[in-house]
Each structure stands twice: as C-alpha cells, then as structure tokens.
Chimera marker file (.cmm) of the C-alpha trace (Angstrom):
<marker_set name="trace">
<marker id="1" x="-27.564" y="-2.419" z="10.490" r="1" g="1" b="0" radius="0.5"/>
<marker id="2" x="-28.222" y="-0.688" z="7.249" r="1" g="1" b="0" radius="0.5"/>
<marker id="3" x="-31.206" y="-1.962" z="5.019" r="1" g="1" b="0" radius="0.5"/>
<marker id="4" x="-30.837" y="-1.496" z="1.242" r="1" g="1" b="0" radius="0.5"/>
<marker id="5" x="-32.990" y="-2.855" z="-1.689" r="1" g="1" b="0" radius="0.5"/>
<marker id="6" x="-30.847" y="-4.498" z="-4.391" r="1" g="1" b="0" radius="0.5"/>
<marker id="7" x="-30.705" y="-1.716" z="-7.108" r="1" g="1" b="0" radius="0.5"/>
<marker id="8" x="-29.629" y="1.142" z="-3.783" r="1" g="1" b="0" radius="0.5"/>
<marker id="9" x="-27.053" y="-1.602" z="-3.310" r="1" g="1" b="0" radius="0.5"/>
<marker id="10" x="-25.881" y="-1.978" z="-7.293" r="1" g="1" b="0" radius="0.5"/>
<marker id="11" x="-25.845" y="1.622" z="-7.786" r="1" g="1" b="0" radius="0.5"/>
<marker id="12" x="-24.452" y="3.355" z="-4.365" r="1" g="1" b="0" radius="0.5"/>
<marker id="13" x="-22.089" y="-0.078" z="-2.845" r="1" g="1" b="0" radius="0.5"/>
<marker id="14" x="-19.487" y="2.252" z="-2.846" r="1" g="1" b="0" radius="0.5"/>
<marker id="15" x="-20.535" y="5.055" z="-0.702" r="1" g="1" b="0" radius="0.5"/>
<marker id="16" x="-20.903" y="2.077" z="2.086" r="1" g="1" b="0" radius="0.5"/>
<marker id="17" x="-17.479" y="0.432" z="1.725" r="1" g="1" b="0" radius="0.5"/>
<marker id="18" x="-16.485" y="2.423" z="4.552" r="1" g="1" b="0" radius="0.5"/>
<marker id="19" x="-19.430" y="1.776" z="6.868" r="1" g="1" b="0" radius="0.5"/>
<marker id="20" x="-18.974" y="-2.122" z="5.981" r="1" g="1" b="0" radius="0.5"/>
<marker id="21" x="-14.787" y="-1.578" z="7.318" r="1" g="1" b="0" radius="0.5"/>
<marker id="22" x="-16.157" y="-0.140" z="10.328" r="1" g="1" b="0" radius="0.5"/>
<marker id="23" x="-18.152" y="-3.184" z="11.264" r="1" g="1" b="0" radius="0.5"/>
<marker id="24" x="-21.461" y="-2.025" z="9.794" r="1" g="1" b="0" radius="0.5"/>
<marker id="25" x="-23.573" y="-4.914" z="8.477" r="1" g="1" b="0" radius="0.5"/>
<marker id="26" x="-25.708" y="-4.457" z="5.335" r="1" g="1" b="0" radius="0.5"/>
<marker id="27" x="-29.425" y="-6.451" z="4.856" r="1" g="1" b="0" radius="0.5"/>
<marker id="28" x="-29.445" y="-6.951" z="0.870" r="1" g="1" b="0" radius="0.5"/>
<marker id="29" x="-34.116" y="-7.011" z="0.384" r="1" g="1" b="0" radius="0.5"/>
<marker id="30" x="-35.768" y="-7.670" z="-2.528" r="1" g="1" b="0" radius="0.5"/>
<marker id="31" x="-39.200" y="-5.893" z="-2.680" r="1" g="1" b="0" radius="0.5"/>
<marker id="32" x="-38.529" y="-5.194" z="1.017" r="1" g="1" b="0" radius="0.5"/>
<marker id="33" x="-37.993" y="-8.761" z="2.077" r="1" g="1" b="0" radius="0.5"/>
<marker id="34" x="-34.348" y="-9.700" z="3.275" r="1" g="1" b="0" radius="0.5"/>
<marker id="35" x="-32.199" y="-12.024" z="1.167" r="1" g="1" b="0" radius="0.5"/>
<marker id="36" x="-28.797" y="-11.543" z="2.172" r="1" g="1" b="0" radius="0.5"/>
<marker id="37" x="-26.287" y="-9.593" z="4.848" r="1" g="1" b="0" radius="0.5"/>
<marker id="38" x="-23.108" y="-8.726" z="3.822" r="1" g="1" b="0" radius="0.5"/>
<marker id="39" x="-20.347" y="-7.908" z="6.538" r="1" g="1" b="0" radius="0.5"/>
<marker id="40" x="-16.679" y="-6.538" z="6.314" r="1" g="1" b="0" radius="0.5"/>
<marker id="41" x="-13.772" y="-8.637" z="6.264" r="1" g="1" b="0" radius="0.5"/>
<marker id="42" x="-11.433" y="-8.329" z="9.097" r="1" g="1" b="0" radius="0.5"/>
<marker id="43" x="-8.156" y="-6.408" z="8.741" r="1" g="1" b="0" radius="0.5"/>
<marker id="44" x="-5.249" y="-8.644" z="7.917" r="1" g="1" b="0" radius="0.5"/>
<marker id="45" x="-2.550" y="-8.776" z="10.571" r="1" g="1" b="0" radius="0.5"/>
<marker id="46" x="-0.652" y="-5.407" z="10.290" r="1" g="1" b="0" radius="0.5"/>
<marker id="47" x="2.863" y="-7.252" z="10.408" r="1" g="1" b="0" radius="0.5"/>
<marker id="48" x="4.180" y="-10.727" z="9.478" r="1" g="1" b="0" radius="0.5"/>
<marker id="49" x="4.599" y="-13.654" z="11.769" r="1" g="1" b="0" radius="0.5"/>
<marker id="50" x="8.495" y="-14.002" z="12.987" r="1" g="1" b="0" radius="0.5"/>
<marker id="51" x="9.792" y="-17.283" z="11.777" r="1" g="1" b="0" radius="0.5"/>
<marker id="52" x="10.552" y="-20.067" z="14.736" r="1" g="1" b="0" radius="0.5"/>
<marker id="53" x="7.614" y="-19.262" z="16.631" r="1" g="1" b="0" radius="0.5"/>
<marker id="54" x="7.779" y="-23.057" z="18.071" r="1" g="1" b="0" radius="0.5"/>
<marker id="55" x="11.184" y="-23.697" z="18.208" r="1" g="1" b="0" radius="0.5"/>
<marker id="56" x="12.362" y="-26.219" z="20.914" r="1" g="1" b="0" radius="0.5"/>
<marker id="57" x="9.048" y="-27.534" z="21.334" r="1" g="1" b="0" radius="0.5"/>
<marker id="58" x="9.305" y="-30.540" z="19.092" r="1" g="1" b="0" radius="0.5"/>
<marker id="59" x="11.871" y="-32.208" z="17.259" r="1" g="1" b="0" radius="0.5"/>
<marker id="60" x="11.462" y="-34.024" z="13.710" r="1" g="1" b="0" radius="0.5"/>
<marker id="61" x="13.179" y="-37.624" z="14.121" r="1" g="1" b="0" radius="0.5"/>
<marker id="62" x="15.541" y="-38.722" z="11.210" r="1" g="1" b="0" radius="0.5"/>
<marker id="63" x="12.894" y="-41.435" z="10.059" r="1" g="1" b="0" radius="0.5"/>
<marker id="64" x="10.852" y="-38.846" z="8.896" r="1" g="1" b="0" radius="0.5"/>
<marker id="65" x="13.679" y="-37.747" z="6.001" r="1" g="1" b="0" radius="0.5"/>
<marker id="66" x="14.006" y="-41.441" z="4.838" r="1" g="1" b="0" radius="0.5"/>
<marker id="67" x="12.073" y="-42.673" z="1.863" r="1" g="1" b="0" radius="0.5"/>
<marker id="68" x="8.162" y="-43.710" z="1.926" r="1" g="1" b="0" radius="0.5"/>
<marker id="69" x="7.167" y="-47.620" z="1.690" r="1" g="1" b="0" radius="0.5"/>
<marker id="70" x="6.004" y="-48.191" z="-1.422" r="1" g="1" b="0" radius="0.5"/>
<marker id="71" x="2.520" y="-49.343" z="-0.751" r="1" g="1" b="0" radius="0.5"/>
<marker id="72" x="2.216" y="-45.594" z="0.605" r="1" g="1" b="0" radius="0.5"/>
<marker id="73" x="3.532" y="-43.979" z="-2.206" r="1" g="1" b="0" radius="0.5"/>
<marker id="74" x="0.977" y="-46.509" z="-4.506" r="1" g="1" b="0" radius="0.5"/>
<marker id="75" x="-1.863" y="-45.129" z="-2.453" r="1" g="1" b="0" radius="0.5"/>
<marker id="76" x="-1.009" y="-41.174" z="-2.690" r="1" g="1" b="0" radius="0.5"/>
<marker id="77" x="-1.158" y="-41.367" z="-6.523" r="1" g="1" b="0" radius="0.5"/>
<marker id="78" x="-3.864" y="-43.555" z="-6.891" r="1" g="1" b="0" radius="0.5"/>
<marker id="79" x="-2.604" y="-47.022" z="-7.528" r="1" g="1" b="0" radius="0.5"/>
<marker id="80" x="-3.609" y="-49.023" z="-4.683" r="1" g="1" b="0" radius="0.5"/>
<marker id="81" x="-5.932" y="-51.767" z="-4.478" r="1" g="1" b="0" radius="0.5"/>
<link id1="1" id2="2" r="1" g="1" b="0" radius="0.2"/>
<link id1="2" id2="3" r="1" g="1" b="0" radius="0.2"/>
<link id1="3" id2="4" r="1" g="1" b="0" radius="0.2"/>
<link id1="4" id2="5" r="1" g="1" b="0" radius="0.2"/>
<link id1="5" id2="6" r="1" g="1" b="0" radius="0.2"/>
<link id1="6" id2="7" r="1" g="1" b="0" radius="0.2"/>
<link id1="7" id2="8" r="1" g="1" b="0" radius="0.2"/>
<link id1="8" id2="9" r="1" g="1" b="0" radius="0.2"/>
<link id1="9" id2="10" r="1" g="1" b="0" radius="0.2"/>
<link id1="10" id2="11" r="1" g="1" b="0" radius="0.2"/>
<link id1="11" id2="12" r="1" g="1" b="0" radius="0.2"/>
<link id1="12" id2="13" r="1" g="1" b="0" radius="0.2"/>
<link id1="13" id2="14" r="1" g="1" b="0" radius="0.2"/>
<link id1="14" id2="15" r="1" g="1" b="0" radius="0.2"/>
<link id1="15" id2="16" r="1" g="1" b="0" radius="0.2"/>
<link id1="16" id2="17" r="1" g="1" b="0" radius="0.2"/>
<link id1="17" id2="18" r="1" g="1" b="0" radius="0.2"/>
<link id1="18" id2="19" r="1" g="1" b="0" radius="0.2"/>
<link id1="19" id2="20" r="1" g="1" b="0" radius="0.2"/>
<link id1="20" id2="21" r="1" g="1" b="0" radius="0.2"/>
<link id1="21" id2="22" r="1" g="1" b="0" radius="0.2"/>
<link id1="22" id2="23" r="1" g="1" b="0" radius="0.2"/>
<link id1="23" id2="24" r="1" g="1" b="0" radius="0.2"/>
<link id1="24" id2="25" r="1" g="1" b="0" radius="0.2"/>
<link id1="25" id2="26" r="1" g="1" b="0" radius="0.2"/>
<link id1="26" id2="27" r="1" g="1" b="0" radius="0.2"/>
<link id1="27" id2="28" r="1" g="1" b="0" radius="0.2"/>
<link id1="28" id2="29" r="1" g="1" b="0" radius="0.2"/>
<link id1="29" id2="30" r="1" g="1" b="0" radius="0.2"/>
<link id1="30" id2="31" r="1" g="1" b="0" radius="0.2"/>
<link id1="31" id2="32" r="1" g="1" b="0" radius="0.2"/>
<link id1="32" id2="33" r="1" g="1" b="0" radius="0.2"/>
<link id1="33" id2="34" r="1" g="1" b="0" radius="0.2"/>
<link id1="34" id2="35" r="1" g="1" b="0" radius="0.2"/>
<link id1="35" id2="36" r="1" g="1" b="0" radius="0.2"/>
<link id1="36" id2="37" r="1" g="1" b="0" radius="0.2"/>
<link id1="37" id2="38" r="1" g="1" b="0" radius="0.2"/>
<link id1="38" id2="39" r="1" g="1" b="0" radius="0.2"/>
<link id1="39" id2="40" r="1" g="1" b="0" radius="0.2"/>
<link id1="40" id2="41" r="1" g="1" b="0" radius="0.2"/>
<link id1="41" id2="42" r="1" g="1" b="0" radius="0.2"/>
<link id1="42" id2="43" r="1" g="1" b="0" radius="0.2"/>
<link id1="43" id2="44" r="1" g="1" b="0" radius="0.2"/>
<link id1="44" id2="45" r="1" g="1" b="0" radius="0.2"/>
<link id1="45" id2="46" r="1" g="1" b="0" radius="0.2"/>
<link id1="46" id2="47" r="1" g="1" b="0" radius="0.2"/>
<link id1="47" id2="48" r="1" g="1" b="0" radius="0.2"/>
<link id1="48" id2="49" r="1" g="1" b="0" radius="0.2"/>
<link id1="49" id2="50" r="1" g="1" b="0" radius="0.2"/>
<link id1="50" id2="51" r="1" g="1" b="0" radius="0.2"/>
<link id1="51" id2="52" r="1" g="1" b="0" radius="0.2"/>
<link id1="52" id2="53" r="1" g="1" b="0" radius="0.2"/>
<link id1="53" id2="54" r="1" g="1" b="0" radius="0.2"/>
<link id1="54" id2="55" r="1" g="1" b="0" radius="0.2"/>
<link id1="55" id2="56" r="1" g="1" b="0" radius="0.2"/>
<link id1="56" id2="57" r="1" g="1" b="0" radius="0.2"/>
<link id1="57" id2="58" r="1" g="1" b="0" radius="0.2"/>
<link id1="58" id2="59" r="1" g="1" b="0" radius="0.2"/>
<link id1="59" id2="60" r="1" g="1" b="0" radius="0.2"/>
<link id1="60" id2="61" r="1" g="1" b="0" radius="0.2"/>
<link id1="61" id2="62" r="1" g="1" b="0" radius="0.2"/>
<link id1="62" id2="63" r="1" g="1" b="0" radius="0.2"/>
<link id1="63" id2="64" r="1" g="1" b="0" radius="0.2"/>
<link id1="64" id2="65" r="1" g="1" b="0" radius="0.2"/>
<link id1="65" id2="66" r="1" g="1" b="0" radius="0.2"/>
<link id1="66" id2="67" r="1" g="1" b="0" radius="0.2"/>
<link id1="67" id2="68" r="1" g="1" b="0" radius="0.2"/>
<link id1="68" id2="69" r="1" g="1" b="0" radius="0.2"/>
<link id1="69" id2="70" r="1" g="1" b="0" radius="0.2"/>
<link id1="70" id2="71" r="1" g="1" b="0" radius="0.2"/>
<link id1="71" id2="72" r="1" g="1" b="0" radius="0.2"/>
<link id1="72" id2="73" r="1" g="1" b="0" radius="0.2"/>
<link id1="73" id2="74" r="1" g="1" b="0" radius="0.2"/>
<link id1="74" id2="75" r="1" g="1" b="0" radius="0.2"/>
<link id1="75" id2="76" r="1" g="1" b="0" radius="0.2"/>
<link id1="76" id2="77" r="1" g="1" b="0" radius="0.2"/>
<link id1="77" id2="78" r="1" g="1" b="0" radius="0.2"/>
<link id1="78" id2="79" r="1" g="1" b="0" radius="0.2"/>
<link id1="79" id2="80" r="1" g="1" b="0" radius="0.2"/>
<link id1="80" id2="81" r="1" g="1" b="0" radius="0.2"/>
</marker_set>
C-alpha cells in the first residue's frame, strides 16, 4: 500500500501506473488523513469468447418470434393505464 498526499498524486500519478497494474493499492490523504484508495483495473480477457458457448442447452420455442399483445407493447412505451 502506497500513501500519497494529493498534490504527490497530481504531479507524479504517472510514475505509479505501473505499481497500480501490478496490484498495488494507492491511499489518496489530505493533510495526512486518508480520503480515498485507488486500485488497478483488472486485465481484460486476453482473447474473445467463441460464439455457441450454450448451444444444445436450451431451445427458443416459436411463440417467442410471434408478435407481442398489445397491452404489452402499450406498457413498454409508456401508454398503459
């Protein structure tokens, strides 16, 4: 855990980018006293998700393609009493 006063943070937030990547946590004090923590972000997944991950473990039934009741469709935009 690294402890920096505001204006070390504003001025040198840089130089710690790569602390904060490595898991390092930052206490943000004002006169000494702690007001914040800032921590890095994860790192995004290093490839995409292959498509059909849950194929064959449901199936859609054709009612779902036909048209919404009208009353539904009344209360989605609004109009419903």
């Amino acid at each position: 855990m690294i402890k920096l006063n505001i204006h070390e943070a504003k001025t040198h937030l840089s130089r710690y980018l790569d602390k904060l990547k490595k898991g390092e946590t930052i206490i943000l004090c004002k006169h000494n006293e702690p007001v914040a923590e800032i921590r890095g972000l994860p790192a995004p997944l290093s490839r995409k998700r292959p498509i059909g991950l849950a194929k064959g473990q449901f199936t859609i039934p054709d009612s779902f393609f036909e048209p919404l009741p009208e009353d539904l469709i009344k209360a989605f935009s609004g109009q419903s009493e």
